[in-house]
KOLKETOR-640837 format. One record per residue (C-alpha): residue number from 1; residue in three letters; chain; x, y, z. Coordinates in steps of 0.25 Angstrom, whole numbers, plus 5000, padded with zeros to 4 digits. Example, Ala and Ser with C-alpha at 12.3 -4.5 7.8 and 13.67 -1.06 7.14 Angstrom:
BEGIN
+-----+--------+--------+------+------+------+
: num : residu : chaine :   px :   py :   pz :
+-----+--------+--------+------+------+------+
:   1 :    Ala :      A : 5049 : 4982 : 5031 :
:   2 :    Ser :      A : 5055 : 4996 : 5029 :
+-----+--------+--------+------+------+------+
This chain:
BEGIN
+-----+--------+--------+------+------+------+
: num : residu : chaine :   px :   py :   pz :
+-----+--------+--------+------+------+------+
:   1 :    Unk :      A : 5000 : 5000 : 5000 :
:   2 :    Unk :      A : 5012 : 5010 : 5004 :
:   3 :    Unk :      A : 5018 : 5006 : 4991 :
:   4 :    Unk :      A : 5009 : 5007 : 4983 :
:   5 :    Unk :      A : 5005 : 5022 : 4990 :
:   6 :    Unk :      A : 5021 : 5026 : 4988 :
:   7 :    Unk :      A : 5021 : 5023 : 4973 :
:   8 :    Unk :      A : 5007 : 5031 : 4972 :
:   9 :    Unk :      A : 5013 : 5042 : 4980 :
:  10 :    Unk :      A : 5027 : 5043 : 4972 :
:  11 :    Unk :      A : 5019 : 5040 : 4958 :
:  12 :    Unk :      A : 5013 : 5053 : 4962 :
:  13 :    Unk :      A : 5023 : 5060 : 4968 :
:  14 :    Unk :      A : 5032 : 5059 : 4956 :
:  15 :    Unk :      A : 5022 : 5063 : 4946 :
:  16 :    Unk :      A : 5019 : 5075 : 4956 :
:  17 :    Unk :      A : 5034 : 5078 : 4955 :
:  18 :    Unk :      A : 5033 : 5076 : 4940 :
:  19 :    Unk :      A : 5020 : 5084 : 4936 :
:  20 :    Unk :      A : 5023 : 5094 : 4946 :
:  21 :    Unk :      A : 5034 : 5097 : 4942 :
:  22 :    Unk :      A : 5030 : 5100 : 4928 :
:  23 :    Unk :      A : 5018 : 5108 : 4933 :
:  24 :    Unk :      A : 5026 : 5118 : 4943 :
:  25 :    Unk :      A : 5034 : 5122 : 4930 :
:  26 :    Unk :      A : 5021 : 5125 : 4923 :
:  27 :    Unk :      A : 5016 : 5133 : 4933 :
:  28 :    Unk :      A : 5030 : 5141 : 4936 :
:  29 :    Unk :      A : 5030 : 5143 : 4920 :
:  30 :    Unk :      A : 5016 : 5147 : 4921 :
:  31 :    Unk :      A : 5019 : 5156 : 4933 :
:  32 :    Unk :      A : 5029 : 5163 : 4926 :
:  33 :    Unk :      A : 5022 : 5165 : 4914 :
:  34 :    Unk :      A : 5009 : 5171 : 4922 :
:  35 :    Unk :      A : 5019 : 5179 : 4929 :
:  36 :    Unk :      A : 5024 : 5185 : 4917 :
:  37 :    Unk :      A : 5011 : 5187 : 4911 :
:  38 :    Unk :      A : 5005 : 5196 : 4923 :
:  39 :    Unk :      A : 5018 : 5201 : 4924 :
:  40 :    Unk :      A : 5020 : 5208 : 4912 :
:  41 :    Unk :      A : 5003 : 5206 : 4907 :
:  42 :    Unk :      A : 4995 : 5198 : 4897 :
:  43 :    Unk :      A : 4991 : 5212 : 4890 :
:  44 :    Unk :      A : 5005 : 5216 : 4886 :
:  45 :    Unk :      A : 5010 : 5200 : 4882 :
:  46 :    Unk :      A : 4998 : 5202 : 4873 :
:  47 :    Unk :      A : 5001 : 5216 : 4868 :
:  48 :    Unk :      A : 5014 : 5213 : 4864 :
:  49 :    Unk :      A : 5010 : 5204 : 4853 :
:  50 :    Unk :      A : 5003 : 5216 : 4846 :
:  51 :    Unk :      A : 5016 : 5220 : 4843 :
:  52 :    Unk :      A : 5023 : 5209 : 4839 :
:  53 :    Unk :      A : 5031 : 5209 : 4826 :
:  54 :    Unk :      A : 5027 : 5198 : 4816 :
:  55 :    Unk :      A : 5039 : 5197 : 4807 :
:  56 :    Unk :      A : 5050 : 5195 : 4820 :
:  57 :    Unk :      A : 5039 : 5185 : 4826 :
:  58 :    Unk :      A : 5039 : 5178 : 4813 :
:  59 :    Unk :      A : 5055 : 5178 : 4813 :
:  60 :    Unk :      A : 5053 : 5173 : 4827 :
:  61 :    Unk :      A : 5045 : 5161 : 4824 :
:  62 :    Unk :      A : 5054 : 5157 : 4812 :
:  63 :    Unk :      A : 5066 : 5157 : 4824 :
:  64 :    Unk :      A : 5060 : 5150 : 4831 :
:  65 :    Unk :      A : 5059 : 5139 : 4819 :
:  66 :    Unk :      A : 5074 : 5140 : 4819 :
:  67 :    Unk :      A : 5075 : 5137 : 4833 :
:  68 :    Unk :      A : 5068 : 5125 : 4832 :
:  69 :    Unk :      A : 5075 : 5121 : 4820 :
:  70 :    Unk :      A : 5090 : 5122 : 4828 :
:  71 :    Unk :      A : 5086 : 5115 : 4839 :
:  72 :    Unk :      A : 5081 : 5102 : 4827 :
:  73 :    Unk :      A : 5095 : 5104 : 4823 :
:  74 :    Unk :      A : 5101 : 5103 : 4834 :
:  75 :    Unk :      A : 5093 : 5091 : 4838 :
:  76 :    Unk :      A : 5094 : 5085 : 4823 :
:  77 :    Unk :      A : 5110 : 5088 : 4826 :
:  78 :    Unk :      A : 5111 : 5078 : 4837 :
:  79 :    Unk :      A : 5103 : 5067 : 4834 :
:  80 :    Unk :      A : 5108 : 5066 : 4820 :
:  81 :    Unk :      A : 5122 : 5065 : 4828 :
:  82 :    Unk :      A : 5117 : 5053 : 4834 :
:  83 :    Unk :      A : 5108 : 5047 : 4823 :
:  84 :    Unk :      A : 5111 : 5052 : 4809 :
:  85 :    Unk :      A : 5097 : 5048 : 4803 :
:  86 :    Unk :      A : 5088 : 5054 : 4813 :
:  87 :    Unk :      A : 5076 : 5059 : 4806 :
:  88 :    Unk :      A : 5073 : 5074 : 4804 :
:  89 :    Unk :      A : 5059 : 5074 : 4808 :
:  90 :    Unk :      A : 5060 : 5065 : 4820 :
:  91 :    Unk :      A : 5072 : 5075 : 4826 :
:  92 :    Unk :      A : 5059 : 5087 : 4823 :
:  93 :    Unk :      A : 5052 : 5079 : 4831 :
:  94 :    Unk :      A : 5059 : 5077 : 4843 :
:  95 :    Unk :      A : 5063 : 5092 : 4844 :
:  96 :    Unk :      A : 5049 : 5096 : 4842 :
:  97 :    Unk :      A : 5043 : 5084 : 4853 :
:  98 :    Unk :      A : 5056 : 5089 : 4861 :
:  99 :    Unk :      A : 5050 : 5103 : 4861 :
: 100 :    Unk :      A : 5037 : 5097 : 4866 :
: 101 :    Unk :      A : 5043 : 5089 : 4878 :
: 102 :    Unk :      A : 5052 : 5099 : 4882 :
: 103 :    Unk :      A : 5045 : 5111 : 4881 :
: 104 :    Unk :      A : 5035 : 5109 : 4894 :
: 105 :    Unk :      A : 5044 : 5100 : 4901 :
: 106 :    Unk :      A : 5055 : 5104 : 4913 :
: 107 :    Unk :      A : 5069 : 5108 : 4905 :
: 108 :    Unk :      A : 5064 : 5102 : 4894 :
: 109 :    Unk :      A : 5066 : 5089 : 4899 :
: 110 :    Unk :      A : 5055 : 5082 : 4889 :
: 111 :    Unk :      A : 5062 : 5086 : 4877 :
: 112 :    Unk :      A : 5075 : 5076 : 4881 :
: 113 :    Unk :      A : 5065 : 5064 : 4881 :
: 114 :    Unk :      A : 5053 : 5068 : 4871 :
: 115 :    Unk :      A : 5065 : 5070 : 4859 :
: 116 :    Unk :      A : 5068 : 5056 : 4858 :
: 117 :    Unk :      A : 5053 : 5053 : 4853 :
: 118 :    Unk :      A : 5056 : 5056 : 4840 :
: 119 :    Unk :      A : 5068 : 5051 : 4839 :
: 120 :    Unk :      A : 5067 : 5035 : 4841 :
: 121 :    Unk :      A : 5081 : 5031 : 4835 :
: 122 :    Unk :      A : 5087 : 5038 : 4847 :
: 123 :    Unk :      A : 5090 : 5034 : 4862 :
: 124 :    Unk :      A : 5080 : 5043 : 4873 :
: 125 :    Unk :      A : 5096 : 5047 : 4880 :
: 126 :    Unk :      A : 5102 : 5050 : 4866 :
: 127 :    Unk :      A : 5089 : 5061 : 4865 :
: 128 :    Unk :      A : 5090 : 5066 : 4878 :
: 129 :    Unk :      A : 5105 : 5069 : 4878 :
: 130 :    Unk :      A : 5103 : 5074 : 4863 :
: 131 :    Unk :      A : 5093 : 5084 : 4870 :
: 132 :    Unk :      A : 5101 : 5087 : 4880 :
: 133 :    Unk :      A : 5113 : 5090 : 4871 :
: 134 :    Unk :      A : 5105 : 5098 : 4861 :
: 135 :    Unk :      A : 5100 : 5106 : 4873 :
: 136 :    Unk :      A : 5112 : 5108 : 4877 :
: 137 :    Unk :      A : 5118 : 5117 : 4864 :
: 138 :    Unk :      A : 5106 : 5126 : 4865 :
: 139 :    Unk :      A : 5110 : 5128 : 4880 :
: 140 :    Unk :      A : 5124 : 5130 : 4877 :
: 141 :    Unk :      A : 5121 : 5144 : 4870 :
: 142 :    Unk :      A : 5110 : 5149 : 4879 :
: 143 :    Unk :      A : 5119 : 5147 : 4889 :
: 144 :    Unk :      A : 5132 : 5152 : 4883 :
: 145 :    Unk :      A : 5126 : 5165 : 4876 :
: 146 :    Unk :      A : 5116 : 5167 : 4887 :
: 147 :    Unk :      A : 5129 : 5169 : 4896 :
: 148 :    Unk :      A : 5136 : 5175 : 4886 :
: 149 :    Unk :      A : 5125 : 5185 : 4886 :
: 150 :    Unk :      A : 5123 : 5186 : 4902 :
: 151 :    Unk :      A : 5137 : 5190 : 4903 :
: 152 :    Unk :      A : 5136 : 5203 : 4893 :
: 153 :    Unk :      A : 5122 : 5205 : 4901 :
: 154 :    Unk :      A : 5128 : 5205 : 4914 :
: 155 :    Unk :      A : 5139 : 5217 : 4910 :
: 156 :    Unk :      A : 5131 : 5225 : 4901 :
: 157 :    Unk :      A : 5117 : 5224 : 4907 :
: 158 :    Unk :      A : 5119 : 5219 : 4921 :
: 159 :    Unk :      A : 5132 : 5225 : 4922 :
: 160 :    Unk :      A : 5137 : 5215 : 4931 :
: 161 :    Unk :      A : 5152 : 5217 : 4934 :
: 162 :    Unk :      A : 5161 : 5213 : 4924 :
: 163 :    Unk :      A : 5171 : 5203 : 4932 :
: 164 :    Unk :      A : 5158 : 5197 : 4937 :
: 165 :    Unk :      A : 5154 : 5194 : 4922 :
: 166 :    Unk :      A : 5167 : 5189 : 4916 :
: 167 :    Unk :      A : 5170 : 5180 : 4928 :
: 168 :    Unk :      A : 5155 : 5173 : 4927 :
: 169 :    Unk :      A : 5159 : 5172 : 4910 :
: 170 :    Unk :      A : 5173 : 5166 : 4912 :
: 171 :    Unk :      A : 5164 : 5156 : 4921 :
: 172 :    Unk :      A : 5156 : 5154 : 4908 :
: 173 :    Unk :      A : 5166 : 5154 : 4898 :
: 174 :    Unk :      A : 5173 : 5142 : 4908 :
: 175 :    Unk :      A : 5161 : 5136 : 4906 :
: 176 :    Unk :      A : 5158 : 5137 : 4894 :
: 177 :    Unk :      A : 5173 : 5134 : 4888 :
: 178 :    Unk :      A : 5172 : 5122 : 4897 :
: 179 :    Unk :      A : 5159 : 5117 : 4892 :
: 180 :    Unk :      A : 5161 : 5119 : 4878 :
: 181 :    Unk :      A : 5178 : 5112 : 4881 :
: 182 :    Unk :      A : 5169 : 5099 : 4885 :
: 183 :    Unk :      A : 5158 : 5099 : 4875 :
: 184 :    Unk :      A : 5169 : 5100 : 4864 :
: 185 :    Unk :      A : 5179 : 5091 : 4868 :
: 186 :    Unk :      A : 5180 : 5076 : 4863 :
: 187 :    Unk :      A : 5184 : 5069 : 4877 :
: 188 :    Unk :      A : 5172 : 5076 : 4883 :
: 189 :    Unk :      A : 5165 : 5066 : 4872 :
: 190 :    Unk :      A : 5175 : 5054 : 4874 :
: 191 :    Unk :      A : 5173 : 5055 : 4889 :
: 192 :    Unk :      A : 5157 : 5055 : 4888 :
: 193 :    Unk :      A : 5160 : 5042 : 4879 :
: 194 :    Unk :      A : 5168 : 5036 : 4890 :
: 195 :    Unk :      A : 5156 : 5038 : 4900 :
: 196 :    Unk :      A : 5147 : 5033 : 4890 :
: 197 :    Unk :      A : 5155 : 5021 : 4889 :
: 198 :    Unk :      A : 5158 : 5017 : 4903 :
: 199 :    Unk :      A : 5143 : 5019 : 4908 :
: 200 :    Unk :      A : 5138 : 5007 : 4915 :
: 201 :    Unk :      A : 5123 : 5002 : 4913 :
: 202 :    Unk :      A : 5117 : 5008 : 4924 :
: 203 :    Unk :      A : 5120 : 5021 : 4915 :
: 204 :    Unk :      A : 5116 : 5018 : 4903 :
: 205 :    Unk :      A : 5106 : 5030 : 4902 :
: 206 :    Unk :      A : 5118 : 5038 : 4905 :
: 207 :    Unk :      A : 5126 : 5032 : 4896 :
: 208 :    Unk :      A : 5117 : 5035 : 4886 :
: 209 :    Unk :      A : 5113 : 5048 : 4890 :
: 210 :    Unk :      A : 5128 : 5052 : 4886 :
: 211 :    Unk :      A : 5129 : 5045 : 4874 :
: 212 :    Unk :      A : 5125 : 5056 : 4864 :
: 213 :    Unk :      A : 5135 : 5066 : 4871 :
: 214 :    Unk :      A : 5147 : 5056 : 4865 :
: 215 :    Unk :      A : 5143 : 5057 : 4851 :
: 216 :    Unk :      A : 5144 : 5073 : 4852 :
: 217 :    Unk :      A : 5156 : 5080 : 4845 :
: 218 :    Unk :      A : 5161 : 5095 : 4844 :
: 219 :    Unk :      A : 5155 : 5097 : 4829 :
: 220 :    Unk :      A : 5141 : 5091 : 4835 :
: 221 :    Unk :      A : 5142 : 5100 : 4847 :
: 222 :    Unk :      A : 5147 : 5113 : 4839 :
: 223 :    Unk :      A : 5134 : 5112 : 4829 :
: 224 :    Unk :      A : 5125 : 5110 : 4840 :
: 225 :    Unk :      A : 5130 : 5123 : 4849 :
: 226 :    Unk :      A : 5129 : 5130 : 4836 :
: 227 :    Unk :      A : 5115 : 5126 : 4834 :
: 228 :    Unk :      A : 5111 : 5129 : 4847 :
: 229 :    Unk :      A : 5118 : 5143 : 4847 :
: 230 :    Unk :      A : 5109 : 5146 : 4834 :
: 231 :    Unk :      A : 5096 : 5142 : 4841 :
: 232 :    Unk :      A : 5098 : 5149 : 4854 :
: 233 :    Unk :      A : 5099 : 5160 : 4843 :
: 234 :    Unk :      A : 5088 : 5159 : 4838 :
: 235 :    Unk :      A : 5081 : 5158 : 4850 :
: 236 :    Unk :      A : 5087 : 5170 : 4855 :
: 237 :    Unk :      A : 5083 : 5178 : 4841 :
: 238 :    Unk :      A : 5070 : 5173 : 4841 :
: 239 :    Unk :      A : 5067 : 5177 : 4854 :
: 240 :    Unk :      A : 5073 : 5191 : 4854 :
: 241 :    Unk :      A : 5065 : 5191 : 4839 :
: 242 :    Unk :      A : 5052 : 5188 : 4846 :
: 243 :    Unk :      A : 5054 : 5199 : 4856 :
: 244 :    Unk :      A : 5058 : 5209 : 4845 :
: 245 :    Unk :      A : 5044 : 5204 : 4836 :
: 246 :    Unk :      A : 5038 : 5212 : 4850 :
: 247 :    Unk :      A : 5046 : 5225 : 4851 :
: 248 :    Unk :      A : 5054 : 5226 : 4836 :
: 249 :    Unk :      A : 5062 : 5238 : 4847 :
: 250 :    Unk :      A : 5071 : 5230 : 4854 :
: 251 :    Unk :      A : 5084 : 5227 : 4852 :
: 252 :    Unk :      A : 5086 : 5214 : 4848 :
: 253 :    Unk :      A : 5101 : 5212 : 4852 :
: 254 :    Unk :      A : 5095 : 5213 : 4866 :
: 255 :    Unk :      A : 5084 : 5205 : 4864 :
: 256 :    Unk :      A : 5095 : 5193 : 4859 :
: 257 :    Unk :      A : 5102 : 5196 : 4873 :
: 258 :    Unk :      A : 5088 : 5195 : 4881 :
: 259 :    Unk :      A : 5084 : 5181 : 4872 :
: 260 :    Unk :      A : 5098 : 5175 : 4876 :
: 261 :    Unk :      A : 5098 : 5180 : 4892 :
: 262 :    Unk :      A : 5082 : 5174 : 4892 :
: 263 :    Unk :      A : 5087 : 5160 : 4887 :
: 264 :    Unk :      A : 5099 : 5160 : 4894 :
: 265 :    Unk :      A : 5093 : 5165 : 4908 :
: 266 :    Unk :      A : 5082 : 5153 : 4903 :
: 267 :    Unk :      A : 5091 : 5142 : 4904 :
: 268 :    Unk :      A : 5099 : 5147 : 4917 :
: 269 :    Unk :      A : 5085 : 5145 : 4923 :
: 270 :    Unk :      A : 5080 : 5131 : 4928 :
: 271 :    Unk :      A : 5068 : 5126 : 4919 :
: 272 :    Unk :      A : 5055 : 5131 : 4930 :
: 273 :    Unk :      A : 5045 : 5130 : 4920 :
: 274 :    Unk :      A : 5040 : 5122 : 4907 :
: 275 :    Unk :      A : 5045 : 5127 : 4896 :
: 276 :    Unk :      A : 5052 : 5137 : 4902 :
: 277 :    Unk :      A : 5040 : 5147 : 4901 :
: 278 :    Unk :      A : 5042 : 5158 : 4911 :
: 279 :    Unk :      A : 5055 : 5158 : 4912 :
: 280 :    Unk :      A : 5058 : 5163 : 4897 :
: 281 :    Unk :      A : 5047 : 5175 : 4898 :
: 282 :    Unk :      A : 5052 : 5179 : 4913 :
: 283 :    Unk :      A : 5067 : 5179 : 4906 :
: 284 :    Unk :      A : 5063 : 5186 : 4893 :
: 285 :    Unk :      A : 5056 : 5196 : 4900 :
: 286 :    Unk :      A : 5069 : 5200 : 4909 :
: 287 :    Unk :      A : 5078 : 5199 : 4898 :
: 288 :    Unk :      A : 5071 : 5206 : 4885 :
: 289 :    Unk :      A : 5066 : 5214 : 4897 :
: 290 :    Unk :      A : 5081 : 5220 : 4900 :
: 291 :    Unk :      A : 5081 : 5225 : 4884 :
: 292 :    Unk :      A : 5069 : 5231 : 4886 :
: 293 :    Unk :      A : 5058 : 5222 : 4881 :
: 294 :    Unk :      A : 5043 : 5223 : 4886 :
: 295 :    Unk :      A : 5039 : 5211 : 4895 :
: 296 :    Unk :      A : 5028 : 5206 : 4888 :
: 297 :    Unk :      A : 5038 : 5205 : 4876 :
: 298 :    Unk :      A : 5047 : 5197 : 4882 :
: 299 :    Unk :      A : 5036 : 5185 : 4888 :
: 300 :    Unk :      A : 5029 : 5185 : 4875 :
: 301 :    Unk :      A : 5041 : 5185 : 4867 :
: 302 :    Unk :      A : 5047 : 5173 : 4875 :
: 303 :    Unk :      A : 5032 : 5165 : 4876 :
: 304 :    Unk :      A : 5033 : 5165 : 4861 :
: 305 :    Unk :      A : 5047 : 5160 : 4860 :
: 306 :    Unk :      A : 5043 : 5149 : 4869 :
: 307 :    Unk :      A : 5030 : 5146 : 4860 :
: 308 :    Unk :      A : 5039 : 5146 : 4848 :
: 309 :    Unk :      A : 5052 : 5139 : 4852 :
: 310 :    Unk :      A : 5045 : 5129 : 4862 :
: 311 :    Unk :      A : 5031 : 5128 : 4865 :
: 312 :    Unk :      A : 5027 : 5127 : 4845 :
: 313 :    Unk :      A : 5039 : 5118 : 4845 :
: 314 :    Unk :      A : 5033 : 5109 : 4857 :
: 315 :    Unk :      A : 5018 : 5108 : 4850 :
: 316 :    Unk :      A : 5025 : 5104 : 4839 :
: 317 :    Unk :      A : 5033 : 5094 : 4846 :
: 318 :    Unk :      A : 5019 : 5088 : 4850 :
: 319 :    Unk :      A : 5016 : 5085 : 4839 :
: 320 :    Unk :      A : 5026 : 5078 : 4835 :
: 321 :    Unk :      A : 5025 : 5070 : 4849 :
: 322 :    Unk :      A : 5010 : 5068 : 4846 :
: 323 :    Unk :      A : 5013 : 5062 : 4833 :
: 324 :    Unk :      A : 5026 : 5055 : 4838 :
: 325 :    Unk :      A : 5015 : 5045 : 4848 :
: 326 :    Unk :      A : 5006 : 5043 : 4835 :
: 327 :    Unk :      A : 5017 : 5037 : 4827 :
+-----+--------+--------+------+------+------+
């Protein structure tokens, strides 16, 4: 009886742990996004749109084409380096069903699993580690011109003393020469080899978890920086586009300085909410804020971002999911 009481209690237990966890970051999301509405009022969101310019919008949307066409190359890029012959429209799907598990999900955990649907020649741990590596060049250059860009902020903006500043980017240039010494160097790959070849059984998920790392070389990893320094571009530009489409006044070097602060700040901060709604807007507002950009500009132009870049993708990846169980 006690038994069976402790495996009810747990079975709820964890799914209470799960769900619950899932619907505190809805409600902080919402929160936020409530908050910001009263904040800066419905009335103005909604007048800004008089005023939006259709030809930048229009150059907007066909970025945000772009974008999703980097990231399939980038994907298409390793896979193929796995399998030669994976097939075109399968790689489409799993990006776009990625888009769909990843978008409302913590960090984007679903997109690591939901990829491989598609994809039935490879091994689930090959498509995890693929999506983590394929995250990971897009994170690079956030990370890297988001800093690059905190440090000019921090002396002609902030004006935050300038030993203070060139100590904290000789810590990041240590870093960074450090990170890229490893990432390029061939007994990094040989060592990760070694591991891969002395694992035991009980670590066989690991084993194969590291596998995909041994087959990378400095040509692969050189195109797949490069591709994700063009996306977070074009991010960048589209985003600082779709502000300008609301107020064609501001200047849009700034506005490329705000777009790279808002996703750099973005990523520094732990995932609290799905999709990370909320936290973008709050961001967009204080950084295109600081260049004089109206409140209600800023909210509405990161809301569209999201529904461009994430939110249409993730409709179209269920699609392709709803299909996939038909087959």
């Amino acid at each position: 009886m006690n038994t069976g009481f402790s495996i009810i209690s747990n079975f709820l237990f964890d799914t209470a742990k799960k769900y619950g966890f899932y619907l505190l970051k809805i409600l902080v999301g919402t929160g936020l996004i409530f908050y910001l509405i009263n904040k800066i009022s419905l009335k103005e969101i909604f007048y800004s749109f008089n005023s939006i310019n259709l030809f930048y919008f229009s150059f907007a949307v066909l970025l945000s084409v772009v974008n999703i066409f980097l990231q399939y190359l980038r994907l298409k890029t390793l896979l193929r380096n796995e399998i030669k012959t994976v097939n075109r429209y399968s790689i489409i799907q799993s990006l776009f069903i990625g888009f769909s598990g990843g978008t409302f999900t913590p960090a984007r955990s679903g997109e690591y699993f939901l990829r491989k649907l598609p994809l039935k020649e490879f091994k689930l741990s090959s498509i995890v580690t693929l999506t983590f590596i394929d995250k990971m060049m897009l994170l690079i250059n956030v990370i890297f011109w988001g800093a690059m860009v905190s440090f000019g902020m921090m002396i002609f903006y902030y004006g935050v003393d300038y030993y203070v500043t060139a100590s904290l980017f000789i810590i990041f240039a240590s870093f960074f020469t450090a990170f890229f010494l490893i990432i390029y160097s061939k007994k990094f790959y040989n060592y990760l080899r070694e591991i891969k070849n002395r694992m035991n059984f009980k670590l066989q998920i690991l084993k194969k978890l590291i596998e995909p790392f041994s087959d990378l070389n400095n040509q692969l990893i050189s195109r797949l920086i490069f591709i994700g320094f063009l996306n977070f571009l074009v991010i960048v530009v589209e985003f600082s586009i779709i502000v300008i489409s609301f107020d064609s006044h501001l200047n849009f070097g700034l506005l490329l300085i705000a777009a790279i602060m808002v996703y750099f700040s973005k990523t520094l901060i732990p995932s609290i909410t799905l999709g990370e709604i909320g936290i973008r807007e709050s961001a967009a507002i204080y950084f295109f804020g600081l260049f004089g950009c109206n409140e209600s500009i800023a909210f509405s132009s990161s809301m569209i971002l999201f529904f461009l870049n994430l939110f249409l993708p993730s409709l179209v990846g269920l699609y392709f999911l709803i299909r996939l169980k038909r087959v």
